[in-house]
C-alpha positions as CSV (number, residue, x, y, z in Angstrom):
1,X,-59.8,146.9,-19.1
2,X,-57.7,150.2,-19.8
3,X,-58.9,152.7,-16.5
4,X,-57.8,156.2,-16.9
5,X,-56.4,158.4,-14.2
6,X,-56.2,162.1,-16.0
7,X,-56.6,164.3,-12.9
8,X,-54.1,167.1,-12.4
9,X,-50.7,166.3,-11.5
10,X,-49.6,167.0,-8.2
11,X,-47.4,170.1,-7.5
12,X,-44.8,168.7,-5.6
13,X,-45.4,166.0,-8.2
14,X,-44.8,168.7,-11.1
15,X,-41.9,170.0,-9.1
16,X,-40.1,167.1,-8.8
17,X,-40.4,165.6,-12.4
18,X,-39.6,168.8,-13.6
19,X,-36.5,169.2,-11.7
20,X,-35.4,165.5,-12.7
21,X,-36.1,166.3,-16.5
22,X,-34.4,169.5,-15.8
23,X,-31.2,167.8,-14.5
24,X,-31.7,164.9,-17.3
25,X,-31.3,167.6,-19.9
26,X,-28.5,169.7,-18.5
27,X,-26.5,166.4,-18.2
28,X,-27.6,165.2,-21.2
29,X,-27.9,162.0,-19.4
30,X,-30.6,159.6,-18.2
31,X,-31.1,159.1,-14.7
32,X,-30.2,155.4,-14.7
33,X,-26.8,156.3,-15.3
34,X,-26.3,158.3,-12.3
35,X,-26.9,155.3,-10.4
36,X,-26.5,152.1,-12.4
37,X,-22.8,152.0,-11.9
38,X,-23.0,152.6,-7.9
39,X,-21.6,149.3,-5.8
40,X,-25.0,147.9,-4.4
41,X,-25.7,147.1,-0.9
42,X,-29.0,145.9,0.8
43,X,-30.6,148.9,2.5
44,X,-31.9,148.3,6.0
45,X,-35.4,149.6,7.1
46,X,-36.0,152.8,9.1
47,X,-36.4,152.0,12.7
48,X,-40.2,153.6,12.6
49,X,-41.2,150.8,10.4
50,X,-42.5,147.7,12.6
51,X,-39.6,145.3,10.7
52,X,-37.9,142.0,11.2
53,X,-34.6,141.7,8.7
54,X,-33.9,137.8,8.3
55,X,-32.2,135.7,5.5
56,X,-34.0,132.3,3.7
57,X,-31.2,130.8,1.9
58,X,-29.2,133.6,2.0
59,X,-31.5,136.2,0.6
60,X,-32.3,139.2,2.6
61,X,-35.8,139.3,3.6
62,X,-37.8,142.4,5.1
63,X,-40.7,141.3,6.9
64,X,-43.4,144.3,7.3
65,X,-46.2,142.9,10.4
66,X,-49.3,144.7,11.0
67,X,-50.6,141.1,12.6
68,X,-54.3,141.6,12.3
69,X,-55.5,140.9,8.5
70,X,-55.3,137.1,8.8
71,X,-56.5,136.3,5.7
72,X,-53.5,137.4,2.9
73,X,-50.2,138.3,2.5
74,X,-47.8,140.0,0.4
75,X,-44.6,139.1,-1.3
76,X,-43.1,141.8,-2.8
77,X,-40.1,142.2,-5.1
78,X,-38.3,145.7,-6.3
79,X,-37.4,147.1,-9.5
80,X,-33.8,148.3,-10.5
81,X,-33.5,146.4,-13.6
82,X,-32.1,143.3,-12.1
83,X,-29.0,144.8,-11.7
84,X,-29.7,147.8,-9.0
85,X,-30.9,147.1,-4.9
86,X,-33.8,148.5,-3.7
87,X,-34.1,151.2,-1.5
88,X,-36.5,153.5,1.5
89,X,-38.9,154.4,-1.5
90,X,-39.9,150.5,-1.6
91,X,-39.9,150.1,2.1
92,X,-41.9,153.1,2.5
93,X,-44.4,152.2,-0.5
94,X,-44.9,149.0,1.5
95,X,-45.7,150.5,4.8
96,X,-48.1,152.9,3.4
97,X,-49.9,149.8,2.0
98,X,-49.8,147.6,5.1
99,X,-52.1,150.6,7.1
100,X,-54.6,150.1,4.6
101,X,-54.6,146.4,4.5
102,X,-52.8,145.5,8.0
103,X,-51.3,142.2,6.1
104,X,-48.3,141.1,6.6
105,X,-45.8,142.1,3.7
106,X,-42.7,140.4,2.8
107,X,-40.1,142.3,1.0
108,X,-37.1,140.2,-1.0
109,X,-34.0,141.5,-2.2
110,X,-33.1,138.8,-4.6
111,X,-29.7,138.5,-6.0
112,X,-28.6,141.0,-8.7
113,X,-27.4,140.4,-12.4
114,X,-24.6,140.4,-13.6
115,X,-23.5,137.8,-11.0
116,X,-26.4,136.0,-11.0
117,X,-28.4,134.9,-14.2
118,X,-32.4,134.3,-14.8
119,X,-32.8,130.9,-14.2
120,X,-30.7,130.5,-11.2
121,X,-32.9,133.9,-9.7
122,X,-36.1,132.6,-10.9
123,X,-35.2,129.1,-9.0
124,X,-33.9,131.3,-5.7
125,X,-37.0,133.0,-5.5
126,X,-39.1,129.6,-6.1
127,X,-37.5,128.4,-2.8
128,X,-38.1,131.8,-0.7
129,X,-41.8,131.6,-1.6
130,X,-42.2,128.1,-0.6
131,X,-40.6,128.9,2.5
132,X,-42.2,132.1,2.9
133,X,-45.4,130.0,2.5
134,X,-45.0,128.0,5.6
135,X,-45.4,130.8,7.8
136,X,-48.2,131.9,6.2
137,X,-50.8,128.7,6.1
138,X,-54.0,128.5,4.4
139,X,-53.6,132.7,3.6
140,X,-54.1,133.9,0.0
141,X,-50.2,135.1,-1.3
142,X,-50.7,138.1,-3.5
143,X,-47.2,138.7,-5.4
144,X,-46.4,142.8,-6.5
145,X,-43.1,144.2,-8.0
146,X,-42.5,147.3,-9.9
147,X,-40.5,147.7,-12.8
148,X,-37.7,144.6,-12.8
149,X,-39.6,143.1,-9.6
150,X,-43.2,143.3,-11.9
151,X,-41.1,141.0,-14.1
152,X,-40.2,138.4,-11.6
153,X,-43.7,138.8,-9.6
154,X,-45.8,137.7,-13.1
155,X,-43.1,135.2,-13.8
156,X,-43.5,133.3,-10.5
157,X,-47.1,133.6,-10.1
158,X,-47.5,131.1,-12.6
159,X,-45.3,128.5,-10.5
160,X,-48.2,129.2,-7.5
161,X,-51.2,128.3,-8.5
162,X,-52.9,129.7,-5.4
163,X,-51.5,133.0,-6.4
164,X,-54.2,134.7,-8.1
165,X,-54.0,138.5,-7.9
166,X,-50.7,139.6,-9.1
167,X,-50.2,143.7,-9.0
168,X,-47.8,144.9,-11.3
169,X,-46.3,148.6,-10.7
170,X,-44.6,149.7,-13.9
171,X,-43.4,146.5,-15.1
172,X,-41.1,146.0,-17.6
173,X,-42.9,142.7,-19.6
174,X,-40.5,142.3,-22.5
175,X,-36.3,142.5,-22.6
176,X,-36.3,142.3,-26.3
177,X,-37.0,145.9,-26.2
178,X,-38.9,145.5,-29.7
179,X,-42.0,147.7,-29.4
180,X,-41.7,149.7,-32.5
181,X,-43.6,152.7,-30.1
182,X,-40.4,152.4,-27.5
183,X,-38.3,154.8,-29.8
184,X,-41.2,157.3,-30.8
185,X,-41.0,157.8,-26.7
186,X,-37.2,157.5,-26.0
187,X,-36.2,161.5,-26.6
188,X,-39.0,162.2,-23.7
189,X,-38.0,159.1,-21.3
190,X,-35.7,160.7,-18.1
191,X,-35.0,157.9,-16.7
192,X,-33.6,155.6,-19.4
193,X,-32.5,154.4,-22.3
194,X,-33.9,152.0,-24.2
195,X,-29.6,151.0,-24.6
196,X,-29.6,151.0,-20.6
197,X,-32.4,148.7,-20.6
198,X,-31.2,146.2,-23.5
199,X,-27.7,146.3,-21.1
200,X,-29.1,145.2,-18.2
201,X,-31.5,142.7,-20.0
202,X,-28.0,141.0,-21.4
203,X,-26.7,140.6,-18.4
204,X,-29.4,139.0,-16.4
205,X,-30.5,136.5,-19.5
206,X,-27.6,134.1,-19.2
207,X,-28.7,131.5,-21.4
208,X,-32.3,132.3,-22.4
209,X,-33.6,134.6,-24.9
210,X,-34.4,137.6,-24.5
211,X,-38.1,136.6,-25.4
212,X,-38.0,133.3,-23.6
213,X,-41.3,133.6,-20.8
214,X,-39.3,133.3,-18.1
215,X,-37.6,136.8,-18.4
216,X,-40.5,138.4,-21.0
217,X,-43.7,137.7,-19.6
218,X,-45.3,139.2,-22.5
219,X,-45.1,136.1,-24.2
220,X,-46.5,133.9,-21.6
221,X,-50.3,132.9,-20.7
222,X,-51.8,134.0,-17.2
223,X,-55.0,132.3,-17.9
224,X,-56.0,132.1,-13.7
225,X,-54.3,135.3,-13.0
226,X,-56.2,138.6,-12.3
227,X,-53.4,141.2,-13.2
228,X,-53.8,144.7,-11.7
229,X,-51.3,147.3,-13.5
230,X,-50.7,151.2,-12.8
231,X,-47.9,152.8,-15.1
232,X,-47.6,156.3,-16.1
233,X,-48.0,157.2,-20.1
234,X,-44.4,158.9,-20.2
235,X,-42.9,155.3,-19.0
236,X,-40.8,154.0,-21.7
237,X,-41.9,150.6,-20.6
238,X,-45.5,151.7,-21.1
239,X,-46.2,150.4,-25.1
240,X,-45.5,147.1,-23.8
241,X,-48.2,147.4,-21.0
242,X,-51.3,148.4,-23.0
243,X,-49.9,145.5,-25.4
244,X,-49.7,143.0,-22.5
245,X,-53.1,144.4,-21.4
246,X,-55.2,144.7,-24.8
247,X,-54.3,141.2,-26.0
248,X,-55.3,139.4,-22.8
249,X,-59.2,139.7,-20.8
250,X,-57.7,139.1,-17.4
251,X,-55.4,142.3,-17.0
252,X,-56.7,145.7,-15.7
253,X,-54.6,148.9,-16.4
254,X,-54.6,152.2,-14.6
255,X,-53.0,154.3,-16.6
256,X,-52.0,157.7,-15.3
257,X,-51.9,160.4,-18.1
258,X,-48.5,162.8,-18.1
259,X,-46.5,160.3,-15.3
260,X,-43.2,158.6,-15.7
261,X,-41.7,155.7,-14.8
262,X,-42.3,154.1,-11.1
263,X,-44.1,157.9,-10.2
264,X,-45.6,156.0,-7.4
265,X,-42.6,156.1,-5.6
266,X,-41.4,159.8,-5.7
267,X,-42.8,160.3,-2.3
268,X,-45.9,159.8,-0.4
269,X,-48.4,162.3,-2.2
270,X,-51.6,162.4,-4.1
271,X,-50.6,159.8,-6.9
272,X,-49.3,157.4,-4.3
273,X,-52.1,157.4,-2.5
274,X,-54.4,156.9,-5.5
275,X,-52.6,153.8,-6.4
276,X,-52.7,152.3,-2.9
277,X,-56.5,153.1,-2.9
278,X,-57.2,151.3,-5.8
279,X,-54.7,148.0,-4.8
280,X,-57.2,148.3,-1.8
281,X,-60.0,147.8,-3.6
282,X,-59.1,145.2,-5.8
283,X,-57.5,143.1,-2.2
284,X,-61.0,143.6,-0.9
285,X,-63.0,142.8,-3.8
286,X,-61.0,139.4,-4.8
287,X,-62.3,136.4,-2.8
């Protein structure tokens, strides 16, 4: 089911993707590559956020408690194309989600590419949710990730089977880039490159294809899944999500007419707050 979110943008929404595409243009740059190139570090929480920082198997983990939904939890991973850290936007996302639910939310910052290749993240990440698990006994796990960390949270649902709801925030579904309707969008894409994708897709493959299901969902079956996705229409990324979403029955997409990529995490406005109302819902609603 394809939901439509047409409303007015935002100002400070307009503002700010204006003065990104305005700063995209005069650069002639995308925004990835402002970034992309930058040595990456794990970002500590701000002390207002009710955190513990901990390591399972040497991965950092952000733990966000509310300690009074007892019930669910949340594993979340961040986007950055495999190769990029996350950052405050995540944790803050997070937060604003845990005072609607008051779960407990567990953020991962799983090791980057080039350094570290699909299968041997995939596997990582296998072992932080089992252990991850053991705190959280007889509690539904929901997985979420945006763009790369979409990837990785469909990929390892399917290793749970007591995973069902899986939300998806501007996922990237398919490396192979291949969507004949990716280039048609490219010229209006700020943020990247259908090239800056492909380059980070190389180096995280190691030695899978680029449409092998473990690192292009697309191509998989999520038969016991129920797959919520929000994505903007200006997402480069986003021809892949209404395929992903028209060729299965299990998948709903909020699309949100005249947005970009990961818009959800500009700041804590109108659109964010739509999103988190909606992942609401669909916590409440799923038994």
């Amino acid at each position: 089911m394809i939901v439509d979110h047409k409303q007015k943008i935002s100002f400070r929404m307009f503002v700010i993707i204006s003065l990104l595409t305005l700063i995209s243009r005069i650069s002639g740059k995308k925004l990835w590559s402002f970034v992309v190139n930058k040595k990456q570090k794990f970002v500590l929480p701000l002390k207002k956020h009710k955190t513990d920082v901990f390591l399972i198997n040497g991965i950092n983990i952000i733990k966000f408690s509310q300690n009074v939904e007892k019930e669910k939890f949340i594993i979340y991973f961040h986007g950055g194309g495999f190769v990029m850290s996350g950052n405050r936007r995540h944790h803050n996302f997070i937060k604003n989600f845990n005072q609607k639910t008051n779960f407990t939310s567990y953020y991962v910052e799983y090791p980057l590419a080039p350094k570290n290749k699909a299968s041997d993240v995939i596997k990582s990440l296998e072992e932080v949710i089992k252990e991850i698990k053991k705190n959280e006994a007889n509690k539904d796990m929901i997985l979420m990730g945006d763009s790369a960390g979409g990837n990785l949270a469909l990929v390892l649902s399917n290793y749970f089977s007591d995973s069902k709801l899986v939300f998806l925030l501007s996922p990237w579904l398919d490396l192979t880039m291949t969507n004949s309707e990716i280039e048609k969008m490219e010229k209006q894409e700020i943020m990247f490159s259908k090239k800056d994708l492909l380059d980070a897709a190389h180096d995280y493959q190691g030695n899978l294809d680029l449409n092998h299901r473990l690192i292009s969902p697309i191509y998989d079956k999520f038969n016991n899944k129920q797959i919520k996705i929000f994505a903007g229409t200006e997402d480069l990324l986003f021809p892949d999500v209404v395929k992903f979403t028209e060729t299965r029955n299990n998948v709903d997409l909020h699309q949100y007419h005249g947005l970009n990529h990961d818009f959800m995490f500009m700041f804590s406005g109108r659109e964010q707050k739509s999103v988190i109302e909606d992942m609401v819902f669909y916590v409440k609603e799923t038994k």
